[in-house]
C-alpha positions as CSV (number, residue, x, y, z in Angstrom):
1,X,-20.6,4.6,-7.4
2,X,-16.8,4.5,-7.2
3,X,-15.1,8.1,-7.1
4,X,-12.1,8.4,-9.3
5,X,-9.1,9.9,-8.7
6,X,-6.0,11.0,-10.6
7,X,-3.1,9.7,-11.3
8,X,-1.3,12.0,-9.3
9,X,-3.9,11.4,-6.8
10,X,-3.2,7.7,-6.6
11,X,0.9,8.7,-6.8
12,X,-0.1,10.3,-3.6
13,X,-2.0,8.0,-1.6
14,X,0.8,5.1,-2.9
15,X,3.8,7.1,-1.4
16,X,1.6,7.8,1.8
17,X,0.3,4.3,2.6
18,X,4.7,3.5,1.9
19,X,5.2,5.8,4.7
20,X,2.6,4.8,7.1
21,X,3.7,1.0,6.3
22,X,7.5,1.8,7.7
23,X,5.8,3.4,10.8
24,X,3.9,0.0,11.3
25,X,7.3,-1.8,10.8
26,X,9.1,-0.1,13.0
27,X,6.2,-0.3,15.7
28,X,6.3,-3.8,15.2
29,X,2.4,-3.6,14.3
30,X,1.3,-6.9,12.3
31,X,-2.5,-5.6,11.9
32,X,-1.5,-2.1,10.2
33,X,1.5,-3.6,8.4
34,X,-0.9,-5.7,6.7
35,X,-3.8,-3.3,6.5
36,X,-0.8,-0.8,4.1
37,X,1.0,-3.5,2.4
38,X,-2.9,-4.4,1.1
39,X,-3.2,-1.0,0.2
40,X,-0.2,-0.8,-1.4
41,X,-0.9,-3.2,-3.5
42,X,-4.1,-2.4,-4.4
43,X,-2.8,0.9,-5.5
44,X,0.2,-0.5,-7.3
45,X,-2.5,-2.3,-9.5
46,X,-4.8,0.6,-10.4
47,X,-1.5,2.0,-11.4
48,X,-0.9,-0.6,-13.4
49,X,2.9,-1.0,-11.9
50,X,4.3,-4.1,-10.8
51,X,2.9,-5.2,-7.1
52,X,5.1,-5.1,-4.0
53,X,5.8,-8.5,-2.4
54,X,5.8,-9.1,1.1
55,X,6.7,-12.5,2.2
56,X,6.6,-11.7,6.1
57,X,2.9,-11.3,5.9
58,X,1.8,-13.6,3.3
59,X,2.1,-11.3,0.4
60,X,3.8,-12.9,-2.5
């Protein structure tokens, strides 16, 4: 069973999983860049707003 959140919920976790994503960048941490930018998308997609691209990992 799947808990549901709100859309302000998801809003949240989106902008959040944006920030941690930068502080992967700039650590220069391939493994958590790509472990946010998946999460990013996945919540860009419940949101139902177009998906990020990221081309340096793979994610077009």
């Amino acid at each position: 069973m799947s808990k549901k959140f709100t859309t302000g919920q998801t809003w949240g976790a989106l902008k959040k999983a944006w920030k941690a994503y930068k502080i992967a960048k700039v650590q220069n941490d391939r493994a958590k860049m790509t472990e946010y930018a998946n999460r990013i998308r996945t919540l860009q997609e419940e949101l139902g707003v177009e998906k990020a691209k990221f081309p340096d990992l793979g994610l077009n």
